[in-house]
C-alpha positions as CSV (number, residue, x, y, z in Angstrom):
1,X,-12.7,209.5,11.3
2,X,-10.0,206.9,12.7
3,X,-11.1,204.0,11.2
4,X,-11.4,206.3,7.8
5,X,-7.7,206.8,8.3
6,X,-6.6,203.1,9.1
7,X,-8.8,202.2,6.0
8,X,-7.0,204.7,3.2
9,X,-3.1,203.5,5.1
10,X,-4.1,199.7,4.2
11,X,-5.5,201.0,0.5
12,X,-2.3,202.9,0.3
13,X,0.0,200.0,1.1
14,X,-1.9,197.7,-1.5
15,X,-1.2,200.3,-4.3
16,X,2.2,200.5,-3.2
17,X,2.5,196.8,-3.8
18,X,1.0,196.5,-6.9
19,X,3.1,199.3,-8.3
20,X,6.4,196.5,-7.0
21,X,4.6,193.5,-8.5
22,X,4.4,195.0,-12.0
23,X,8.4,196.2,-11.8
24,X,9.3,192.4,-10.6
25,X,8.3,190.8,-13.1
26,X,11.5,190.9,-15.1
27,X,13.7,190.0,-12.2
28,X,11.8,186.3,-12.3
29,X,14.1,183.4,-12.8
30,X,13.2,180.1,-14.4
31,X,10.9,178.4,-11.8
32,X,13.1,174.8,-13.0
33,X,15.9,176.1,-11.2
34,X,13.8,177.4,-7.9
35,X,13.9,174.3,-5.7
36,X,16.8,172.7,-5.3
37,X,16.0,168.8,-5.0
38,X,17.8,165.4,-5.1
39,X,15.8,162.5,-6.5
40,X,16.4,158.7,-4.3
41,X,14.4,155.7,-5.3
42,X,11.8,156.2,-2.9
43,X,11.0,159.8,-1.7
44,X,12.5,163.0,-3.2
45,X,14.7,165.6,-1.0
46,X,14.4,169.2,-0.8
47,X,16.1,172.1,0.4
48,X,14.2,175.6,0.7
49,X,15.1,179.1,2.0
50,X,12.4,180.8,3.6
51,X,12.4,184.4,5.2
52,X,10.7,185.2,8.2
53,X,9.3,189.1,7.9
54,X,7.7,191.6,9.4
55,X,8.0,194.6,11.9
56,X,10.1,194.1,15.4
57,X,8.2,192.8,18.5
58,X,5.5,190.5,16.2
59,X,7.1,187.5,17.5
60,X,9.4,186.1,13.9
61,X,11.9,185.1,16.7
62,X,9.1,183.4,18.7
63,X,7.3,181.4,15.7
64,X,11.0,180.5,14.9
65,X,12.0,178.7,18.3
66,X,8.4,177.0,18.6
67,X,9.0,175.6,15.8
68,X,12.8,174.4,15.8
69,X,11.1,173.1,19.3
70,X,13.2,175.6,21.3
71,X,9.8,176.9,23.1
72,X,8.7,180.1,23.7
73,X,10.6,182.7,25.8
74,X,8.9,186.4,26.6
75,X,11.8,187.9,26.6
76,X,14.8,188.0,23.9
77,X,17.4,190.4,22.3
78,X,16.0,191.9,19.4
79,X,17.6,190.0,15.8
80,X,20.9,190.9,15.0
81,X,20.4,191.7,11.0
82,X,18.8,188.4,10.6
83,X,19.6,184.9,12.6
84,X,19.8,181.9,10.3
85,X,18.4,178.1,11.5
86,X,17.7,174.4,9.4
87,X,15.5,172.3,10.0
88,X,14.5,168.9,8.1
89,X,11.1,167.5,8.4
90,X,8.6,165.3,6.0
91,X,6.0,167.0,4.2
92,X,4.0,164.3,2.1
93,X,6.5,162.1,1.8
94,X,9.1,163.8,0.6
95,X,12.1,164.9,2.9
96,X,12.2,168.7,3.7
97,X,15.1,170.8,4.4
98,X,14.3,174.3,5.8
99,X,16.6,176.8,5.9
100,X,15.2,179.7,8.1
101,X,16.3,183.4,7.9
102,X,14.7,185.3,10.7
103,X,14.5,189.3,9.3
104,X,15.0,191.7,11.7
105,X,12.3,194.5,11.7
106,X,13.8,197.5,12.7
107,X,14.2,200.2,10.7
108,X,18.0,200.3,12.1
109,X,18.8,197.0,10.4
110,X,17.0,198.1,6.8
111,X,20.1,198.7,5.1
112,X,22.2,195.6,5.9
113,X,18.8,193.2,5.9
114,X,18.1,193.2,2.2
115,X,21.1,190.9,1.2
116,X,19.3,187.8,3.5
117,X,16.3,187.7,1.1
118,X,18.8,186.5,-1.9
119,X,18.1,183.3,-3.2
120,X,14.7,182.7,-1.1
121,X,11.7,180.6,-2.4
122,X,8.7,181.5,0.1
123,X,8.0,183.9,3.2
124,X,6.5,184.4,6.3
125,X,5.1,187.7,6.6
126,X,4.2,187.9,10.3
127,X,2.0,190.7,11.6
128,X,0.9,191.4,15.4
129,X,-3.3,190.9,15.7
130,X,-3.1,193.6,18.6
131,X,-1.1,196.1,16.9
132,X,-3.0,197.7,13.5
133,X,0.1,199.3,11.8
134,X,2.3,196.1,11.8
135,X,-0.4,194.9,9.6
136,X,-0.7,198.4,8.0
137,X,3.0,197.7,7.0
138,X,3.0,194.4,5.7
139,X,2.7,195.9,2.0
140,X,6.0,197.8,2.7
141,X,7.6,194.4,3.6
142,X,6.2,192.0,0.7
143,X,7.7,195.3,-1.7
144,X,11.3,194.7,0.1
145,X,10.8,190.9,-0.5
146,X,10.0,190.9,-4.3
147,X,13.0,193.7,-4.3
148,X,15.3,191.8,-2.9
149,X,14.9,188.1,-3.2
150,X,16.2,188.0,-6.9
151,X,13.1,186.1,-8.0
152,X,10.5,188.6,-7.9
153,X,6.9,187.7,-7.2
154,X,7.2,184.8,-4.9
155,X,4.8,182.8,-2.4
156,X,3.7,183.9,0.8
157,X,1.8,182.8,3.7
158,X,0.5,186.2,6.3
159,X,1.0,185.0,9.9
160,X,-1.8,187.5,12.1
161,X,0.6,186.2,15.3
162,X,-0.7,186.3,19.0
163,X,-4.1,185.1,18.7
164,X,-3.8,184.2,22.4
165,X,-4.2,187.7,23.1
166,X,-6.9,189.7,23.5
167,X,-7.7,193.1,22.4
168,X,-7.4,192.5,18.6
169,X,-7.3,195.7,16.2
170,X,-7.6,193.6,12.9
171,X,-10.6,191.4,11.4
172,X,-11.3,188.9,9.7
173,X,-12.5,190.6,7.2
174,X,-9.7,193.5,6.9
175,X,-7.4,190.2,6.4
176,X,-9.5,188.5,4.2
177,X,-9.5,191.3,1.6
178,X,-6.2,192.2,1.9
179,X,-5.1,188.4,1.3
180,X,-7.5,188.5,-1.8
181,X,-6.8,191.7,-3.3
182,X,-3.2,190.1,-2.9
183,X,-3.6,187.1,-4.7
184,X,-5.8,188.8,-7.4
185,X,-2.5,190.3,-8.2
186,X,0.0,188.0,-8.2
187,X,-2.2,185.3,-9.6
188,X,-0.8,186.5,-13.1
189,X,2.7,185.3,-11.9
190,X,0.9,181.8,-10.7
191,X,1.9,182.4,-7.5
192,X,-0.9,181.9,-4.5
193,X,-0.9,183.5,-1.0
194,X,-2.1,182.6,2.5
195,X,-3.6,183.3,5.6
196,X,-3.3,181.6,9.3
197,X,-3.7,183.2,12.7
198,X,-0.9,182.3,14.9
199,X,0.5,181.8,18.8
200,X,4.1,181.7,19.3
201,X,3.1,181.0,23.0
202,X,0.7,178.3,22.1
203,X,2.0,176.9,19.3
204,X,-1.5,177.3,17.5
205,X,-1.0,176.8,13.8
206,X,2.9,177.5,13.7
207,X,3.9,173.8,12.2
208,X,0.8,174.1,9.7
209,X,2.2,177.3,8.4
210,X,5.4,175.8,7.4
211,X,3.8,172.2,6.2
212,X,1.4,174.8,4.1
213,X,4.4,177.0,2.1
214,X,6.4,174.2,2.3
215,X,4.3,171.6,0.5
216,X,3.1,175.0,-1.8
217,X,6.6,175.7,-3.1
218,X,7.2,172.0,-3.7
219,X,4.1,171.2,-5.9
220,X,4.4,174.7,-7.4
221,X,8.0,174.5,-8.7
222,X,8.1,170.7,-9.4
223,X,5.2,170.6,-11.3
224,X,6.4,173.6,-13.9
């Protein structure tokens, strides 16, 4: 009867989504004018937004520092509205500015969060392995991205964070479909989604997540 239940929320959260998807599509800007870029004589330069989303306590903050190279700490204040970072790296070559807006989850912060999606080219949609409705809620978050980000339907790569844990409520094949039946519907847009599980203690897979969207919104948005 329980696993009934989980099954019709994550059903539930897809329609939802779907139902945002089709009301997006006129808020799509030109993809030209997506990635800002200089042009040198020998690599190209790049600056990208990114969002970092998904319910409180799945460790956003967490990937965030293991990644700026901060480490990992087991305790921190919960974000403040959201808590902005750069970072410039090399992906293929080219030169890679990230700037990094790390969402607060709580509900408390919902009013004053939406204006940090504005002008954003990719997400993060993290999700706790051990905890079944942060991923249960992940449709309610991608629906506040597309809302709010000025661009509509835009690329995403699903973060199942803490991998180091056991315990796990999620599978592999809950995620799988729920990637797919994702990318079935924003395929129309051109716009692919993916998948990695993550460890903000480990660092397992949390500079491949960013070299993945990063080098995805590049390709994307320079090719078109």
């Amino acid at each position: 009867m329980q696993k009934k239940q989980k099954e019709s929320e994550t059903k539930k959260g897809i329609t939802l989504l779907q139902e945002n998807i089709l009301k997006s599509s006129k808020e799509v800007n030109k993809r030209k004018n997506m990635v800002e870029k200089k042009t040198g004589k020998e690599k190209k330069s790049f600056m990208i937004k990114l969002v970092l989303i998904g319910d409180g306590a799945v460790g956003k903050t967490s990937i965030r520092r293991k990644y700026l190279g901060e480490g990992f700490v087991k305790e921190h204040l919960a974000t403040l509205g959201a808590d902005f970072a750069v970072k410039e790296t090399t992906i293929d070559g080219d030169s890679i500015k990230f700037q990094i807006w790390d969402i607060a989850g709580q509900e408390f912060f919902k009013r004053v969060r939406s204006r940090f999606y504005r002008g954003c080219f990719g997400a993060l949609a993290i999700f706790d392995l051990t905890r079944r409705e942060t991923f249960t809620n992940l449709s309610t978050w991608l629906e506040e991205l597309y809302q709010n980000n000025g661009r509509g339907v835009i690329p995403v790569i699903i973060l199942g964070n803490k991998s180091d844990l056991p315990n796990q409520e999620i599978s592999e094949e809950e995620i799988a479909k729920f990637v797919d039946d994702l990318n079935k519907k924003t395929k129309e847009k051109g716009v692919e989604n993916f998948f990695l599980k993550t460890s903000a203690k480990t660092g397992v897979n949390i500079d491949k997540a960013f070299a993945i969207i990063g080098n995805y919104i590049v390709k994307k948005f320079e090719d078109e």
